[in-house]
VEXDREN-2710 file (C-alpha; in Angstrom, 1 decimal):
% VEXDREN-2710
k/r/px/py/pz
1/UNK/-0.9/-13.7/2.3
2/UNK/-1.1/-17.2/4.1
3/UNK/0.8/-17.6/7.3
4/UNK/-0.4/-20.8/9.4
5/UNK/-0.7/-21.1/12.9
6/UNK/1.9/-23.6/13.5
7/UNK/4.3/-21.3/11.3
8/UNK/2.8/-18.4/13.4
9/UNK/3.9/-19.8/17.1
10/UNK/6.8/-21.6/15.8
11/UNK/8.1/-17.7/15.4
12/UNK/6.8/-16.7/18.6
13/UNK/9.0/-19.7/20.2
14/UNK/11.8/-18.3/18.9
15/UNK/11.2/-14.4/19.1
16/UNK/10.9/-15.8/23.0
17/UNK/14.6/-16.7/22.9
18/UNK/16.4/-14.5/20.8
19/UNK/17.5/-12.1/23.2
20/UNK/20.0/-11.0/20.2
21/UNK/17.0/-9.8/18.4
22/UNK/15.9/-6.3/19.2
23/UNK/12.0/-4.6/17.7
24/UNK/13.3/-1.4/18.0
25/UNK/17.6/-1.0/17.0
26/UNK/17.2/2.3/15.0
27/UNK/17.2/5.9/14.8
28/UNK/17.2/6.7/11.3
29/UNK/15.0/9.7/10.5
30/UNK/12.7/10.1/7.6
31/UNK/11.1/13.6/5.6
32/UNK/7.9/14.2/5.2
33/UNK/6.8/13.1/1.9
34/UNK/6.4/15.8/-0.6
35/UNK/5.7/15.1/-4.4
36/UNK/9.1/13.7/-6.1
37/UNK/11.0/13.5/-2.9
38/UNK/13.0/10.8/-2.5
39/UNK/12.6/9.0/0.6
40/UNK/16.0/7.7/2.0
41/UNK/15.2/5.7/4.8
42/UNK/16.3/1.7/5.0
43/UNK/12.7/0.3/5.6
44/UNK/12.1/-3.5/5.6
45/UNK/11.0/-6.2/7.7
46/UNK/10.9/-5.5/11.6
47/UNK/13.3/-2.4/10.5
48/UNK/11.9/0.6/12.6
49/UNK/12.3/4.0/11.4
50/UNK/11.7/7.6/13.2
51/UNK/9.1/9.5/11.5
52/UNK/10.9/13.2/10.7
53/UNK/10.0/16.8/9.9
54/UNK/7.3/17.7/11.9
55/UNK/6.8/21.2/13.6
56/UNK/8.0/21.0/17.4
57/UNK/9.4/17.4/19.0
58/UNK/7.2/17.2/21.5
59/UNK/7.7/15.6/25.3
60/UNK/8.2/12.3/26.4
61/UNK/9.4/9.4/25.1
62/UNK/8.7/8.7/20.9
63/UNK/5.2/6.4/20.3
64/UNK/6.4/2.7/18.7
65/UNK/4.0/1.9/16.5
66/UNK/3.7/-1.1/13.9
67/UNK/2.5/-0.6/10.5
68/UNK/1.6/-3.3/7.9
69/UNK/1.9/-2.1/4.6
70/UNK/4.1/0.4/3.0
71/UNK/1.2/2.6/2.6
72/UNK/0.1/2.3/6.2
73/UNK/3.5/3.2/7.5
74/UNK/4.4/6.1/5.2
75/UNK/1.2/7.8/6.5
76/UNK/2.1/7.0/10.4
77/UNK/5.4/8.8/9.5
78/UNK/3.8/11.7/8.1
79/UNK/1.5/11.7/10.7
80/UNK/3.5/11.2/13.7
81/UNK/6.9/12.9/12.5
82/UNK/9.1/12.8/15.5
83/UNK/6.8/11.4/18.1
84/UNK/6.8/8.0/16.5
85/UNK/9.1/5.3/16.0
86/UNK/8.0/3.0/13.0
87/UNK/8.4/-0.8/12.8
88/UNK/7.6/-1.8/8.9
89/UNK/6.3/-5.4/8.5
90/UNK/6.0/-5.5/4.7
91/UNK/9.5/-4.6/2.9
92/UNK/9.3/-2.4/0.1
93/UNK/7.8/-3.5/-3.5
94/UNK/7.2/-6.9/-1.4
95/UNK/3.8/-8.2/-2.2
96/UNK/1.2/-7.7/0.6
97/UNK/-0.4/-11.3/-0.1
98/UNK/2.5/-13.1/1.0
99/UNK/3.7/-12.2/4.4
100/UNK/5.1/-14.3/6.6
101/UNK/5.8/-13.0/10.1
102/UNK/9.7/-13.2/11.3
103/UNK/10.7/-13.4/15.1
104/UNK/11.5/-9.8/15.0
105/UNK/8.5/-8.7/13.9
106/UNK/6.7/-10.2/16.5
107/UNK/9.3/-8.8/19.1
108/UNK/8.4/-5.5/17.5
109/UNK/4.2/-6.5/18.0
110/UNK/5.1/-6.8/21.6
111/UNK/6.4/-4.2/21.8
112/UNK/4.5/-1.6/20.0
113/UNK/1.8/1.2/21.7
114/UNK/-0.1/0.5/18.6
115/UNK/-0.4/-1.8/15.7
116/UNK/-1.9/-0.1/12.6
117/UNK/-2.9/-2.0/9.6
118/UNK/-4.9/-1.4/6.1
119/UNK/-7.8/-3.2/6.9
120/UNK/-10.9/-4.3/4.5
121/UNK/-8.8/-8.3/5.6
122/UNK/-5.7/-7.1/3.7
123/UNK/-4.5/-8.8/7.2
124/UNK/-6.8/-11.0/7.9
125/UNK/-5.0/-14.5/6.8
126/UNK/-2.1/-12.9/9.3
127/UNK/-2.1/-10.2/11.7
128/UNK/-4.4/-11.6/13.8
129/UNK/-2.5/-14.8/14.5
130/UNK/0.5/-12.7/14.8
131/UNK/-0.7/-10.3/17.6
132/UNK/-1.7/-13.4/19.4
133/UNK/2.2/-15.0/19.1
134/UNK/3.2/-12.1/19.9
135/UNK/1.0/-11.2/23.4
136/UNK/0.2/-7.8/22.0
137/UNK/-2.5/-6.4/24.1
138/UNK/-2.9/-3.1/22.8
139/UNK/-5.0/-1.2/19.9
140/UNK/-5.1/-2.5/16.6
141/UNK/-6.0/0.3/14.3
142/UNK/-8.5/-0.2/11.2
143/UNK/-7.3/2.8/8.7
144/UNK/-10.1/2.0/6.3
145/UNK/-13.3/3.0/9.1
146/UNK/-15.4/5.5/7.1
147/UNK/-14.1/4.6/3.7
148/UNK/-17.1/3.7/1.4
149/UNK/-15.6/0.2/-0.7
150/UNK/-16.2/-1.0/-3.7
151/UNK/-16.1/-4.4/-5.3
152/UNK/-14.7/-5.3/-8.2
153/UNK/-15.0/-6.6/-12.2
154/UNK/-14.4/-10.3/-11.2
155/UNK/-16.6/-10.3/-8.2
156/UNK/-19.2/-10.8/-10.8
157/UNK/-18.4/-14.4/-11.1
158/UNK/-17.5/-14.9/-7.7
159/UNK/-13.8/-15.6/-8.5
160/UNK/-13.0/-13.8/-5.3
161/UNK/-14.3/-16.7/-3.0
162/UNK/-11.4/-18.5/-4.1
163/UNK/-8.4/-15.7/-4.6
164/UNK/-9.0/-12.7/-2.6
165/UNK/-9.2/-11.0/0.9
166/UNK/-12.9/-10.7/1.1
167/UNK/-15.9/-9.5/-0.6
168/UNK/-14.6/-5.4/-1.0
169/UNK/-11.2/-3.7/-2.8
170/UNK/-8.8/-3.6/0.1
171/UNK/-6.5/-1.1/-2.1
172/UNK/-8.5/2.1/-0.5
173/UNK/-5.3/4.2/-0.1
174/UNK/-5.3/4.7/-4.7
175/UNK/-7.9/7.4/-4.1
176/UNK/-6.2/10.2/-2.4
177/UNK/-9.8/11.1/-0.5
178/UNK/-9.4/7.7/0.8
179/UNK/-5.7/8.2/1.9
180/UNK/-7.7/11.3/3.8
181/UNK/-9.8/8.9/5.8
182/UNK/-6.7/6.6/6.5
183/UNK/-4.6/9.4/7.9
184/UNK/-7.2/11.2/10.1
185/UNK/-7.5/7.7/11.3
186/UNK/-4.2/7.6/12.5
187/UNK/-4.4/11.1/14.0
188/UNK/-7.1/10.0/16.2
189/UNK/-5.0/7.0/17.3
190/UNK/-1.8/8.8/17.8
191/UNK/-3.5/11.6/19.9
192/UNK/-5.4/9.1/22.0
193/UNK/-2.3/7.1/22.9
194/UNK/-0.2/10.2/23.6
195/UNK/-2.4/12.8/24.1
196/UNK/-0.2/15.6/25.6
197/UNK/1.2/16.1/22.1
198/UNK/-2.0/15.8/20.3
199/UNK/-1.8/19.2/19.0
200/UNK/1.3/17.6/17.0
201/UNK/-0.6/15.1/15.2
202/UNK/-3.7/17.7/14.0
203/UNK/-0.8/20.3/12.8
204/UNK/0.7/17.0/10.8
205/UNK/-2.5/16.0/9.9
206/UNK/-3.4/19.2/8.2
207/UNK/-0.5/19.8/6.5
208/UNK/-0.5/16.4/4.7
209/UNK/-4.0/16.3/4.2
210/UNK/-3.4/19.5/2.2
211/UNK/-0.8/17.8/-0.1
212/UNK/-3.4/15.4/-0.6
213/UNK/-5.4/17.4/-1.8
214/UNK/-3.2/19.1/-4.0
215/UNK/-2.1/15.4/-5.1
216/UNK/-5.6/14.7/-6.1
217/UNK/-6.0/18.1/-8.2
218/UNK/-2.9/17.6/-9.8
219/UNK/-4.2/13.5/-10.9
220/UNK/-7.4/15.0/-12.1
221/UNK/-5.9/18.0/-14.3
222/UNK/-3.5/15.4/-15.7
223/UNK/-5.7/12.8/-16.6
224/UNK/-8.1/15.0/-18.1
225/UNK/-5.7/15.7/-20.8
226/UNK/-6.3/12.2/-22.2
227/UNK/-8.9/11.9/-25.1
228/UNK/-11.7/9.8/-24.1
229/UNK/-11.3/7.0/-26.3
230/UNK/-8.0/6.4/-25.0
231/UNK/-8.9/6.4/-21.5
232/UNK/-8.8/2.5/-20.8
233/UNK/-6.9/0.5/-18.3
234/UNK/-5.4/-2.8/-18.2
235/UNK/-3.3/-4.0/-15.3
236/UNK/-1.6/-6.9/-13.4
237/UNK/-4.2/-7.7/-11.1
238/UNK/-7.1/-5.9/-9.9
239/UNK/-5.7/-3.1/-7.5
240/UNK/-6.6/0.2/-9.4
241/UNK/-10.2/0.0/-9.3
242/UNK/-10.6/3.2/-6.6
243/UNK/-8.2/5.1/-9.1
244/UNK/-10.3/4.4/-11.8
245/UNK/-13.7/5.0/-10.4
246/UNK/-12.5/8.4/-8.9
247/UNK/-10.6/9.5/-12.1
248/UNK/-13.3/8.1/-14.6
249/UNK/-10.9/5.7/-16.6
250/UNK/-12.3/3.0/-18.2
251/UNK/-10.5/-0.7/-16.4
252/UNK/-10.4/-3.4/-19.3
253/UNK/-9.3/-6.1/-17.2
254/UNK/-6.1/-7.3/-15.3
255/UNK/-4.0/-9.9/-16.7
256/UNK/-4.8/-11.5/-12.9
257/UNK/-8.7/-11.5/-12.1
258/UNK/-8.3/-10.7/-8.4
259/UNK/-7.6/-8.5/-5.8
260/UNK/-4.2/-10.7/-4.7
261/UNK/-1.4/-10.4/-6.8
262/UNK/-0.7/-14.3/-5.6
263/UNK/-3.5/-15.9/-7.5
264/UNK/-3.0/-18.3/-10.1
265/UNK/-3.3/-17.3/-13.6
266/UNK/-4.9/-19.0/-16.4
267/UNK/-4.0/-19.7/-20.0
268/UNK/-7.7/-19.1/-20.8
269/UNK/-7.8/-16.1/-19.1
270/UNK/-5.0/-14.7/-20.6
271/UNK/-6.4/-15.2/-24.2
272/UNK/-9.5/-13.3/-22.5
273/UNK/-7.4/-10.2/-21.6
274/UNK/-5.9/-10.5/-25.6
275/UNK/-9.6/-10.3/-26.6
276/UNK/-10.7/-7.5/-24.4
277/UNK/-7.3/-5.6/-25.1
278/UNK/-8.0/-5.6/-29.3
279/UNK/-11.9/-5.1/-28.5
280/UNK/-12.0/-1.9/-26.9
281/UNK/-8.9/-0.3/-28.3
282/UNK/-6.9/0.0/-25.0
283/UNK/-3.6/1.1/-25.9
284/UNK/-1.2/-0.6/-23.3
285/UNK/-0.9/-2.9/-20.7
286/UNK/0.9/-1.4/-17.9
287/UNK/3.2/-4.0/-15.1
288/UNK/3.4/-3.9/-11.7
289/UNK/6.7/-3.0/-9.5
290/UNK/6.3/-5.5/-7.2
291/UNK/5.8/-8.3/-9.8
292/UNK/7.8/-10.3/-12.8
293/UNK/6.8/-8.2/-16.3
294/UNK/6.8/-11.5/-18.3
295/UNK/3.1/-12.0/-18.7
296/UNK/2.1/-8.3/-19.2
297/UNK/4.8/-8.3/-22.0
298/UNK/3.2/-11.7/-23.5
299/UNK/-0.3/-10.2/-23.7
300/UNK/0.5/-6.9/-25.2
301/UNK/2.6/-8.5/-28.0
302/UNK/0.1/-10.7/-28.4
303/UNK/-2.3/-7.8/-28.6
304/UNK/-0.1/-6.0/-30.9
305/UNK/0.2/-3.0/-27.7
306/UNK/2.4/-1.5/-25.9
307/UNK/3.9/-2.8/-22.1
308/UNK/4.3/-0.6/-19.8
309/UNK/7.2/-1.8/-17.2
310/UNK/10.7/-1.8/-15.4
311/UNK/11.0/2.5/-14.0
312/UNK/7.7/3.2/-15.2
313/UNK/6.0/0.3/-13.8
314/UNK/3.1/1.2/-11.2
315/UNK/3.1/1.1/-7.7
316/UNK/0.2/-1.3/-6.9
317/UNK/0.6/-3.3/-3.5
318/UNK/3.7/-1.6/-2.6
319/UNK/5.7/1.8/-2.3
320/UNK/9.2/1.9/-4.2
321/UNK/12.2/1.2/-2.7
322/UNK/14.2/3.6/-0.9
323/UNK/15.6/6.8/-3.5
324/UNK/13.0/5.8/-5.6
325/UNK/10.5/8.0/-7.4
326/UNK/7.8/5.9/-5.4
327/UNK/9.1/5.5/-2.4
328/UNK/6.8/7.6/-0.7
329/UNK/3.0/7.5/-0.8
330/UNK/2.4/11.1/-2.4
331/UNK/5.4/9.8/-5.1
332/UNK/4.1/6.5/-6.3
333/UNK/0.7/8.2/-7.1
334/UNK/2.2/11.0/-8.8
335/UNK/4.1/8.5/-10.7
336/UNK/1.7/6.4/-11.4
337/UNK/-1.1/9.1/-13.3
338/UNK/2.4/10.2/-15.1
339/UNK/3.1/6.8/-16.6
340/UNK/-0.5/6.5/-17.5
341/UNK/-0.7/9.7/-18.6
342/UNK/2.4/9.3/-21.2
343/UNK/1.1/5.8/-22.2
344/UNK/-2.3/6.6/-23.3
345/UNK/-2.3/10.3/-24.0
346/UNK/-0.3/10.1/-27.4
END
């Protein structure tokens, strides 16, 4: 995710004078996320969308808030129902590493109550520079405070200096304890900004931390089923480790040795990830949604594997597009542990 400053207050100059240009144009309402729903609503960039379902609406005006990631704001929806009004930044099976602020987005900043991001720097190359184009004065909210990190395989050889956001995982949210943490984090800033309907926000947050739960039973029980000798992992890039370590899976490698789906890839390692693939027996190499198949299809035929890709390609960086099976949070996990599930089960 690179955004520079120039490009940063070049938008801001132009936000300024686009009276056209509105943060907040919509009322479309969203469901809470439940396992297989499909989410309908038209997210993208600077497209804001009212959070829906939740157990009494509450008085006084709705709570604009601006999310980062897909994650981020699928879990201020859930958590805010109709108090909020959510402005997206990141579209939809969009890489998170390659944002680039637009003059509405900043409008939206300005606008905001809050700003809520992913943290662990999963922002740091851009949301700083853009709350400061933007004149946003307000909270910014940290999701990931209390989340123990991790590092990961290629941090080993310090490839991360180079490639990725910093020295920990930033993809917290793929262990459904960590999505806990995220979302009582939100609670806490939703009640303190509008605190006569904080009773709301607990109600919401209980609720969807008990499908959470039940999210994380249901990945255990599943992935238990697979023999042990088949429970090895190889993805596009390094974004599953926090799945891996809570579901004890084995991860091989990732055709890309970083946390950022952006970094370059090498023809060496790409022979590396052959090697490791025939070594250890790992029976498929699974794509990402939000990136091209090509290489992940090169490297298992060249392993003599299967690839894993097009519907039942995981939901790494990003949520699914609208109507699809992971357009939601609680839906792109489940989808994920039943793709990996039917791939190295058999």
């Amino acid at each position: 995710m690179r955004i520079s400053s120039r490009a940063v207050f070049a938008v801001a100059a132009t936000a300024l004078t686009a009276a056209t240009v509105t943060a907040c144009g919509s009322d479309g309402k969203d469901t809470n996320d439940t396992k297989g729903t499909k989410d309908k609503n038209l997210i993208g960039s600077a497209a804001p969308v009212a959070g829906g379902g939740s157990p009494g609406a509450g008085s006084g005006p709705r709570i604009k808030v601006v999310a980062t990631t897909t994650q981020v704001a699928d879990f201020v929806r859930n958590i805010g129902g109709d108090r909020v009004e959510v402005t997206q930044l990141i579209k939809s099976n969009a890489s998170a590493h390659e944002y680039e602020a637009t003059p509405a987005d900043l409008n939206a900043i300005r606008a905001a109550k809050l700003v809520v991001e992913n943290g662990v720097d999963m922002e740091k190359a851009w949301l700083p520079k853009a709350v400061q184009a933007a004149g946003f004065k307000g909270p910014v909210v940290d999701t990931s405070v209390g989340v123990q990190l991790r590092k990961g395989e290629h941090e080993e050889h310090g490839e991360h200096e180079e490639h990725d956001h910093g020295a920990y995982d930033p993809h917290i949210w793929h262990n459904p304890l960590n999505a806990k943490v995220m979302v009582s984090n939100i609670a806490k800033a939703l009640s303190t900004a509008d605190g006569a309907n904080a009773r709301i926000y607990e109600n919401n947050l209980a609720g969807y931390g008990a499908k959470l739960d039940a999210l994380d039973a249901d990945n255990r029980a599943k992935l238990d089923t697979i023999p042990a000798a088949n429970r090895k992992l190889v993805t596009n890039h390094d974004a599953l480790g926090y799945y891996v370590d809570r579901y004890r899976l084995e991860f091989v490698g990732s055709i890309i040795p970083s946390f950022d789906d952006q970094a370059e890839l090498s023809g060496s390692r790409i022979e590396d990830v052959v090697a490791k693939i025939k070594a250890t027996g790992a029976k498929a190499v699974f794509a990402e949604s939000a990136l091209p198949p090509k290489t992940a299809s090169t490297i298992a035929r060249e392993a003599g594997v299967k690839v894993v890709d097009g519907d039942d390609a995981l939901y790494a960086d990003s949520l699914g597009a609208p109507g699809s099976e992971g357009a939601g949070y609680l839906g792109s996990e489940a989808h994920n542990t039943d793709t990996i599930v039917a791939a190295l089960r058999g």
